[in-house]
N, C-alpha and C positions, 0 to 999 in steps of 0.2 A: 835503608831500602827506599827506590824511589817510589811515591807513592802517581798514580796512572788514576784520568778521568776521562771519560768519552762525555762531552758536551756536545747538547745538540739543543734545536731551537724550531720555533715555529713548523712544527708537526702540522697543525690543522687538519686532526681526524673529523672527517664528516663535514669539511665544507661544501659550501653549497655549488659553486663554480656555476653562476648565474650567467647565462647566455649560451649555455651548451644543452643541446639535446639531453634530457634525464637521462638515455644509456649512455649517451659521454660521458656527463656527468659523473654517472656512478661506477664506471670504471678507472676515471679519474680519481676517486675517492677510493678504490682498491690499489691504485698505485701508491698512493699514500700509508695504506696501510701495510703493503708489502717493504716501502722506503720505513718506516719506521722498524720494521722486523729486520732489515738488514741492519740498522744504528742499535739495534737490540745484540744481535749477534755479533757488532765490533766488540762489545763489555767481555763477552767470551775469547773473541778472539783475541784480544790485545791484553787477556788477564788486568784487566784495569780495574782497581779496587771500587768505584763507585760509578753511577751516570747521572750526571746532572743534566736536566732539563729548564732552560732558561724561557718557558713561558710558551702560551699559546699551543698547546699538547695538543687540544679540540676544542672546537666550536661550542662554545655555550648557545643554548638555547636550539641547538639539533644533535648533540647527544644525547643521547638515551642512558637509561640506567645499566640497560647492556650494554653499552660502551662505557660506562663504568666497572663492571663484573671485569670485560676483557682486559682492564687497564689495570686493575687489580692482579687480574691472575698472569701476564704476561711480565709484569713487572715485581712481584712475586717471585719469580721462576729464576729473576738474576742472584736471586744470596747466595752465595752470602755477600755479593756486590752487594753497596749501599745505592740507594736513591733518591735524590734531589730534586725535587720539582719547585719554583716561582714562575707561581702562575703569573701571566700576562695581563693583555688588554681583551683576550679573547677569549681566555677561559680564567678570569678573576674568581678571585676569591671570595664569591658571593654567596647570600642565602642560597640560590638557584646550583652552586655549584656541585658535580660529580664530586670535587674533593670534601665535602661537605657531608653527602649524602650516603657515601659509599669506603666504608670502612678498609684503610688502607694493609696492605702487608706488615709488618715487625720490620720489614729495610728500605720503606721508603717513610721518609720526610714528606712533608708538603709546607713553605713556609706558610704564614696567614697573614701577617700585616708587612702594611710599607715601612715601616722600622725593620732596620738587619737585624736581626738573630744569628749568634754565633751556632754553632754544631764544629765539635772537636772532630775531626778528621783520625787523625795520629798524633802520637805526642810531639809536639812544637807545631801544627799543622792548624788550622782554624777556619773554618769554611763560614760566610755571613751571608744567609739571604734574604731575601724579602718577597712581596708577594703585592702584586693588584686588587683592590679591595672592591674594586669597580669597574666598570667598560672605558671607560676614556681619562686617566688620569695625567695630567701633562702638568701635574708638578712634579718638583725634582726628586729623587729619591735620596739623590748621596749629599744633597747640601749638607755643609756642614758635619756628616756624619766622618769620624777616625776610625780604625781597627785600634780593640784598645785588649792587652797583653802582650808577653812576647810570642817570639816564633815570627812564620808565615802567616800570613793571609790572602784569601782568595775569598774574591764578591764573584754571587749569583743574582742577576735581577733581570729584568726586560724595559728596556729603556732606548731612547734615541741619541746618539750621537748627533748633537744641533749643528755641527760643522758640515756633518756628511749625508744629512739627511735625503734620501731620493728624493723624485718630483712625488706628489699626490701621496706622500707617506704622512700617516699622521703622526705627530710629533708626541711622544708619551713619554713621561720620565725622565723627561731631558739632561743631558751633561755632555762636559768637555771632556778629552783625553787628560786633560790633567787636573779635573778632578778627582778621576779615580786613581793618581799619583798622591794627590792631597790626603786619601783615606790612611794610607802607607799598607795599603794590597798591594803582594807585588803581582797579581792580575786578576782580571774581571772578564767572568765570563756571563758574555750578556745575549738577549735575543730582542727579535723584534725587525732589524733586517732581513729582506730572505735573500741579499746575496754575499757569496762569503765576503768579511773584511777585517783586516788586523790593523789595528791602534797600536802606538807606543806601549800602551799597557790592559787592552783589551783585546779579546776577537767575536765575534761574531761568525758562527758555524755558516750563515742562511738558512733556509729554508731546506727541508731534504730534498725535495723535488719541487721544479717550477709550476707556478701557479699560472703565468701570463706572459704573453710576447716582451712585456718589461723585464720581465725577471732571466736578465741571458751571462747572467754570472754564474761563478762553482757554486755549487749545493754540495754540504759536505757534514761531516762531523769531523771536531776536534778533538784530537787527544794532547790533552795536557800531563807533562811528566812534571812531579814536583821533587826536587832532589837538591833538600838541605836547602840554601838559597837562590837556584838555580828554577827558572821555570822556563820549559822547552813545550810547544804548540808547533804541532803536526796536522794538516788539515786531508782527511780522507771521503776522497769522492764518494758520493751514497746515489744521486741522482740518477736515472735511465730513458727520463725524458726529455723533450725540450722541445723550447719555439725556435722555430726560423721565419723571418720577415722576407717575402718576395716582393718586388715592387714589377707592375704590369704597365705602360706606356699605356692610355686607352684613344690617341688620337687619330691610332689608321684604324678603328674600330666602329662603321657603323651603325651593328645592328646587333642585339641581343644573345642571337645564337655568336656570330662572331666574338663574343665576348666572353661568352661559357666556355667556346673550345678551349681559347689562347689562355684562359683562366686556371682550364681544368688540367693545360697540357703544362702549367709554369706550377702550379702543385703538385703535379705526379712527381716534377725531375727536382724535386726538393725533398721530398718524405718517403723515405727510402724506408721507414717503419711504421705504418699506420697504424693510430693509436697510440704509439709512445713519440712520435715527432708530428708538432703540430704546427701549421704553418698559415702566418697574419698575410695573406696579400694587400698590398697596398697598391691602390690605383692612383695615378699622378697622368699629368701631361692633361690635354685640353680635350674635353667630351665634343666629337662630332654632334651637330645638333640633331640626327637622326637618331642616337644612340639613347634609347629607352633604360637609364642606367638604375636600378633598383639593387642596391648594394643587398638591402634584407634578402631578397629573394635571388642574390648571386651565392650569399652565403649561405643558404640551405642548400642550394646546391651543392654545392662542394662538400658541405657535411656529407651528405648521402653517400659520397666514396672516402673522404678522409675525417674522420672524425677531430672534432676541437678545432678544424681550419675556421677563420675569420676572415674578412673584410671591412678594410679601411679604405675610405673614398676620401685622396685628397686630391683629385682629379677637379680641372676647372669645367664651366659649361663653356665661358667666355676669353678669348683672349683681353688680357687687358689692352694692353697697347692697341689692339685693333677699335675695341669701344671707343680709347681716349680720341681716336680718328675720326669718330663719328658725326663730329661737330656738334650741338648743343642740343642731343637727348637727353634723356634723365640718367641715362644710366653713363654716359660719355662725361655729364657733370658730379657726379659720382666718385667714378674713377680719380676725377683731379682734384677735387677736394678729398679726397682717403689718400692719394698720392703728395698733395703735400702738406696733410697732418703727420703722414709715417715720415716724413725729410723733417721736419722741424721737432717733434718729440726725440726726448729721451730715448737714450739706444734702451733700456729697461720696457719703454712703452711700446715700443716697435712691433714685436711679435703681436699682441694682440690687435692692434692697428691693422696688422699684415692680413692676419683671420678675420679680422672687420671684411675687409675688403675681398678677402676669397671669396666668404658666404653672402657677401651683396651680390656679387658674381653669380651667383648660384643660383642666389632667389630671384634674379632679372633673368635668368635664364627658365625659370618655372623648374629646376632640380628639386629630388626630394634633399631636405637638411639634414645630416646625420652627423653626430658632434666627433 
């Protein structure tokens, strides 16, 4: 019989989503909790013998002990499915933790150390996890580490694929795709990314629902079918939200109210659901110098009718090439030494060179800086 997993990963009940109005916010944090109730009801629907949870289930240190109670009894309610939880970077396995605190059901597991631990699945079948002992652990977990017996095997942990790591992702438990060839698992279901991604011999569900205009991959959970030697990964959408980035030209634009309308009428024709599609504007092209541009105070605007929208100002005050014409001001001497450090640097160095030189732009313009 083939044996059926629903894998899922980076829950984050009860994040904080820092830069949202607290009713965004915490309708934001009910979406989350309705995306995990539906990865709940795949275990059901798909008759899949266990759920494993590869980490990051909720926020340590803003869960509550009722968000312990809930995670007990909701996760309780799948037996006689089995449950698997390796804790993460964000809810480790620490003195402080809910898994710690809060006595789990008779069918869920919870690993406890960064050593795998087997758990017999079925017979020939062999599940090894491990667990974050800590908030930021970026050593390796599977160094070195074999599956030792016969049969299958399958790894649960939360870790980073160092090859594929996104930008500004912190790097935790690092490994290659063919490290976890090297354990002789014939797959690894890991968390820690939150958008979907399949390896040679991993996946990664992502996250159930996005957390930020970065995040514009599938949100899903997997089901892994294990059958004999055979291992088959099915990746099912869970997500109901999402960002979209609008970009706003702001150089026919000189005055503040002119900037709200054209602002407010390029997010209407974008977010067809407020509340569950949220939308980054990005201002670009060169600020008229009447144009009073206060990105904070563009973006509470736009909150007030579409919740979770943002603002990004990579909008200039100055043209360059017009300054470099200006013959020998400060800011026209500027220009041509930023213009050719960026020609003689490293194409690696380049980009920041390039941001050197926007934000000088900016601050000879008397712009407020916003990173």
């Amino acid at each position: 019989m083939p044996y059926r997993i629903i894998h899922i990963a980076d829950v984050h009940l009860d994040m904080a989503f820092t830069g949202m109005p607290p009713a965004t916010g915490e309708a934001r944090r009910r979406q989350l909790e309705a995306a995990f109730e539906r990865a709940l009801a795949l275990v059901r629907e798909h008759r899949a013998d266990a759920l494993c949870i590869a980490g990051d289930l909720y926020e340590d240190g803003r869960s509550t002990p009722d968000r312990g109670a809930y995670l007990a009894r909701v996760l309780g309610e799948l037996a006689p499915a089995r449950v698997f939880i390796s804790p993460g970077n964000h809810d480790p396995n620490a003195p402080t933790s809910l898994y710690r605190q809060m006595p789990m059901p008779a069918n869920v597991t919870v690993f406890s150390t960064r050593r795998f631990t087997p758990v017999q699945l079925a017979p020939g079948l062999t599940l090894w996890g491990a667990a974050h002992e800590f908030e930021l652990d970026r050593a390796p977990m599977i160094d070195g580490f074999v599956c030792e017996g016969a049969g299958t095997h399958v790894l649960l942990f939360h870790g980073s694929d160092r090859d594929k790591l996104p930008p500004h992702k912190d790097c935790v438990a690092p490994f290659r795709d063919d490290d976890i060839a090297r354990t002789k698992a014939a797959h690894a279901m890991v968390g820690h990314f939150h958008g979907m991604l399949r390896g040679a011999h991993y996946a990664y569900p992502g996250s159930l629902e996005p957390h930020s205009p970065a995040q514009d991959g599938r949100h899903t959970a997997s089901l892994v079918t294990l059958d004999q030697d055979s291992v088959a990964v099915d990746f099912i959408d869970v997500s109901r939200t999402r960002y979209a980035t609008q970009e706003l030209d702001v150089s026919g634009l000189g005055d503040r109210a002119a900037l709200a309308r054209e602002a407010l009428r390029r997010v209407a024709s974008t977010v067809d659901r407020p509340g569950e599609v949220f939308c980054r504007l990005r201002l670009v092209g060169n600020a008229p110098p009447t144009l009073d541009l206060d990105p904070a105070d563009l973006q509470r605007e736009l909150q007030a009718q579409f919740p979770g929208a943002s603002v990004e100002d990579a909008s200039a005050a100055l043209d360059a090439d017009d300054v470099a014409r200006e013959g020998y001001t400060v800011r026209a001497e500027f220009v041509k030494e930023m213009r050719r450090r960026i020609a003689s640097a490293p194409s690696e160095e380049r980009p920041a060179l390039e941001r050197a030189l926007h934000y000088g732009l900016l601050a000879f313009a008397g712009k407020r800086l916003t990173a």
